[in-house]
N, C-alpha and C positions, 0 to 999 in steps of 0.2 A: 504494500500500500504506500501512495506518495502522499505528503503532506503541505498544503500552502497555507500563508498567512496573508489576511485579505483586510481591504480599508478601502472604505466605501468615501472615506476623509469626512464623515459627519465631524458638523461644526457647532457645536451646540453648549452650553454651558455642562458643564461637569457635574455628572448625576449626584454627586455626594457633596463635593465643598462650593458649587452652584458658581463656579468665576470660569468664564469662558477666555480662552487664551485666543491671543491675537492671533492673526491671520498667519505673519512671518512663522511664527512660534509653532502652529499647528502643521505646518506643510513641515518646517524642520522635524518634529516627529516621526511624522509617515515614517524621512528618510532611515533616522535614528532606528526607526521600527524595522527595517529594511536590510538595515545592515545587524540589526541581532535575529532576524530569522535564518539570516546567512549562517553567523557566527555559533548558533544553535544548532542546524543543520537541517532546514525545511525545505524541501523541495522547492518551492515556487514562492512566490511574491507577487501579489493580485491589485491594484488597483481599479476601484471602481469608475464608471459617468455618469455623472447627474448631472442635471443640468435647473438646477432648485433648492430654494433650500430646505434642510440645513446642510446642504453639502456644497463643497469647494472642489470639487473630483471633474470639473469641467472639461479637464484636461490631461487627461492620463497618458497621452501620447509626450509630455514634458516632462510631467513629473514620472515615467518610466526611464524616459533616457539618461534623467541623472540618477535616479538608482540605476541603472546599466554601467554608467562610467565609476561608480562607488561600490559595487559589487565585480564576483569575478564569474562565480559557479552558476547562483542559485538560478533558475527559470522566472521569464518575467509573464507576469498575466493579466487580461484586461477584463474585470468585474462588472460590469459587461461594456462591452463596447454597442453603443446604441444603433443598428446602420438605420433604423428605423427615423432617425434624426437626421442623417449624415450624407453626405454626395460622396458615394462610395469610390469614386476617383479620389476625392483628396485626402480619403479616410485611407485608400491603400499605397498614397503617396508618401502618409505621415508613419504606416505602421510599416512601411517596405523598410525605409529611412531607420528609423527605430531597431527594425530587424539588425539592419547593417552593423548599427553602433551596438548591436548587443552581442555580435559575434554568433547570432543565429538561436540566440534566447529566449526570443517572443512566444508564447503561445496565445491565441486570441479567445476569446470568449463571449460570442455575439449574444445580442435581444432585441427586442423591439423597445426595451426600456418601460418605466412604469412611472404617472406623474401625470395630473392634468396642466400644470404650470409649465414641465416641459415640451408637452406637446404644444402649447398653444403659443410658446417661445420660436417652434420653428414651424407652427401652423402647420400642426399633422393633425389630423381627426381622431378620432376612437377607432372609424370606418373604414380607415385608410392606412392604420399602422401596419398590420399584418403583411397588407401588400408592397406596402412601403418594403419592411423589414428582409423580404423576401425577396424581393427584386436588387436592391441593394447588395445580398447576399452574393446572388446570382453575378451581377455585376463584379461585383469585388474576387469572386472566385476568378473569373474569366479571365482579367486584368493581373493577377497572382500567377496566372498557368500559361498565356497567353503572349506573346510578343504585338499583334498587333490583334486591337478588340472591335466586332461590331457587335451592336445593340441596340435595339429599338426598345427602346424605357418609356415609360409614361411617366414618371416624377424628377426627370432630369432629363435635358436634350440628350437625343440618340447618337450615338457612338459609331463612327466608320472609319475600321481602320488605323482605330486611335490606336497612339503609342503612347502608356503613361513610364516615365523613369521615375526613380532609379527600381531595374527590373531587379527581383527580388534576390537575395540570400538562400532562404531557406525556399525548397522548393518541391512539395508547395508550404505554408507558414500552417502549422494545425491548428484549424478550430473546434472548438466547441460551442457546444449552444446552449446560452442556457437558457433554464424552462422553470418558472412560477407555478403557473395556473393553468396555461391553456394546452390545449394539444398542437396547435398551430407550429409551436418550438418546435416540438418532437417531433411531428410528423417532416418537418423542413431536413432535422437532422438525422432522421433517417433514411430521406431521398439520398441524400449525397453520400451516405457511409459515415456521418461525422459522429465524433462523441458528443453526448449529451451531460450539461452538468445541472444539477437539480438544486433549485435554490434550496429547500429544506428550511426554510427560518421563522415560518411563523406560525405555521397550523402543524398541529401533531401529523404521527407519520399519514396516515392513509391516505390523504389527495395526492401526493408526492409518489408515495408505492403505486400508486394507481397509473398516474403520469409514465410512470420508467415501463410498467409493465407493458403500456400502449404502445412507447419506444422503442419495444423489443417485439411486438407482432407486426410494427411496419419495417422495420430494421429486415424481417423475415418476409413479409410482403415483397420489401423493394428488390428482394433477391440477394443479400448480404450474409458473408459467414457470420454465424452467431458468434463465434471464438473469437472474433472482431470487435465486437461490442466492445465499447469505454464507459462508463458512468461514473460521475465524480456527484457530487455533495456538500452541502455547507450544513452549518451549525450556528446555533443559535445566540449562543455566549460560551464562556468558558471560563472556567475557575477550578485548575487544580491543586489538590491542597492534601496534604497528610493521610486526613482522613476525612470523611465526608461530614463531621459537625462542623472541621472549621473552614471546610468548603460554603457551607450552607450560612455560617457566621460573617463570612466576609462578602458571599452575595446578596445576602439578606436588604441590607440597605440600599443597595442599588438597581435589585428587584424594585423595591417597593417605591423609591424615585422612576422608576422606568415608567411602572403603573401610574403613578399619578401624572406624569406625562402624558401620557396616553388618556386620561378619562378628561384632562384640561383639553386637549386638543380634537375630543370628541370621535378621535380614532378606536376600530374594534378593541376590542380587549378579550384575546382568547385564551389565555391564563389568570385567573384571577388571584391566585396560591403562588408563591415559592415553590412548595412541595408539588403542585401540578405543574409547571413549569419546568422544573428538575424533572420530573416522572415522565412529563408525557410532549416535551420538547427535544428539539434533536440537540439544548443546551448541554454541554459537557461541566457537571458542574459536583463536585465529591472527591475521591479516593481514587488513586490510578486504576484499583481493580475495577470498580463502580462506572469510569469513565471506558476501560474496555471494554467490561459486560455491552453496555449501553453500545457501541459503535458494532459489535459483533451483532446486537440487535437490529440494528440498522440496517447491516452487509446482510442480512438474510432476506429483506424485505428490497433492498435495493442492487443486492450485488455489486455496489460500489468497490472501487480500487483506487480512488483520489478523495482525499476529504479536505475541507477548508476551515479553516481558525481563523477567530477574530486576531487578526496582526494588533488593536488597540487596547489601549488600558480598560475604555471602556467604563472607569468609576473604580477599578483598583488603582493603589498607590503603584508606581513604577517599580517599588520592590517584590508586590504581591505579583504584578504582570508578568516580571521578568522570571520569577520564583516559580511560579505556574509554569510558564513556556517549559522552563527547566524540566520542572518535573514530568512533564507531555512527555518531552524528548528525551530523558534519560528511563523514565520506567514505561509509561502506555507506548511510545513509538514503536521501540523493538519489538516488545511484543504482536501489537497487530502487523507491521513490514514481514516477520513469521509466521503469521498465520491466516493474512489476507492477499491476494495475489497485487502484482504490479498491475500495470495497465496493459494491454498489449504491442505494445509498441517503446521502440527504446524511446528513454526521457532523454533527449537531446536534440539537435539542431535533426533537420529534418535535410538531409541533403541527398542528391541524385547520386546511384550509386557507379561511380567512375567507370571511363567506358575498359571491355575487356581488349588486353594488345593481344599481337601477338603471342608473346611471351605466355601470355595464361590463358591462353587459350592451348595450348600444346602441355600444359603443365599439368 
């Protein structure tokens, strides 16, 4: 199993001491965040786009390339990349680009995004995301694989012949898709063979298990090895601690600011308990063994082999954050990388395999 650490870069006051850090301040985070998931040893590094607040994540093709020049190993990833917003020529100009300066570390992670403020920032409809998101897609594939593209688009002039630079690194850059709520994701990523990653962060397991399992009978539809299949995973928060009292002792307070959050703001509220939130969320939040039990519980309902952590403090102290991470990576890691599979496919730079000479051809 691989692991990334993910920042959506919410900007919002601090659920426990309530003083919201300036702007400079929060972005220097992220990076700080970026470089201890390195230093810990996480597979990936995710930044999200929004385009709303309370988030600053506007821009994740920037704030990637300087964790790219500050890092050396880890994999870089885009939570989601919106193409549903985006003129997918200048989105695959910025993420080619990007690819280059990461030495072939990008992995992408499309959606149509979620947000009535963003939609109406780039005047998408409700009616029109889908096809937006999908066309986009299409587009931006073609333009990845492609030396010269034609396209008849309906949400951006038609394409003949175009040439976009700088032609790519990795080739082709892997994506994912990820998927909320709707089947629309799924069904996209299992046309083209791609992995699916599942947001998992707000309703208990079954809309989620429901979704992957759909992704696996058009995956089988489109004519795809099942042995193919990739499925990755988020979670909801995370707090690992000794033992599960003072897991529950240190989230307790920032539970219970989340929720009042959330009933000020007149947003759903599908956990009303700590104890049902822990129980019945995909939050990682207890005892290394309690935090395995729970993701093996997961992996049987989703089959996953990539899981995603909050990269932020989130309302712990930067000691409890870093202390947690720790303990992820030294007791839960190993164990599930043992006993849940990788992905199928090597985690690295996605490159064309060299042509055969001569020489090995006779050999």
């Amino acid at each position: 199993m691989k692991f990334l650490a993910i920042t959506l870069i919410v900007h919002r006051p601090d659920p426990i001491t309530g003083v919201q850090k300036p702007t400079h301040d929060r972005f220097r985070e992220v990076l700080d965040n970026a470089l201890l998931a390195e230093e810990l040893g996480f597979d990936g590094f995710g930044v999200g786009e929004r385009h709303e607040r309370p988030f600053i994540s506007s821009s994740p093709t920037v704030v990637l390339s300087h964790v790219a020049a500050l890092t050396k190993r880890i994999r870089l990833f885009t939570a989601v990349t919106t193409l549903s917003l985006l003129d997918p020529v200048r989105a695959y100009e910025d993420y080619a680009t990007l690819d280059h300066l990461s030495n072939g570390r990008l992995d992408l992670i499309i959606g149509k995004g979620n947000g009535a403020a963003q939609r109406d920032l780039f005047q998408v409809t409700p009616e029109d995301q889908w096809d937006r998101n999908a066309e986009s897609y299409e587009v931006f594939r073609k333009i990845w694989r492609q030396d010269k593209v034609t396209a008849d688009t309906r949400f951006r002039p038609p394409l003949t012949d175009a040439e976009v630079w700088p032609r790519p690194y990795q080739r082709p850059v892997r994506v994912w898709h990820g998927s909320a709520t709707s089947k629309e994701s799924v069904d996209l990523a299992a046309r083209y063979g791609d992995p699916l990653f599942s947001a998992n962060v707000t309703h208990p397991i079954e809309p989620y298990a429901e979704l992957i399992r759909h992704y696996r009978e058009r995956w089988a539809h489109y004519g795809h090895d099942p042995a193919q299949i990739a499925v990755g995973a988020g979670t909801a928060g995370i707090h690992v601690a000794p033992t599960s009292q003072q897991g529950l002792a240190a989230y307790r307070p920032i539970f219970e600011s989340n929720l009042a959050f959330f009933k000020r703001a007149g947003l759903p509220v599908v956990f009303e308990t700590l104890e049902d939130f822990v129980e019945r969320s995909s939050a990682l939040i207890g005892s290394p063994q309690q935090v395995i039990d729970k993701v093996h519980r997961y992996h049987e309902q989703f089959g996953h082999t990539v899981l995603h952590l909050h990269a932020d403090a989130s309302g712990l102290t930067e000691s409890q954050h870093r202390a947690s991470l720790e303990l992820f990576q030294s007791e839960v890691a190993p164990v599930l990388r043992r006993e849940i599979p990788d992905p199928p496919f090597v985690w690295g730079p996605v490159l064309p395999a060299p042509p055969l000479t001569q020489e090995s051809v006779h050999v």
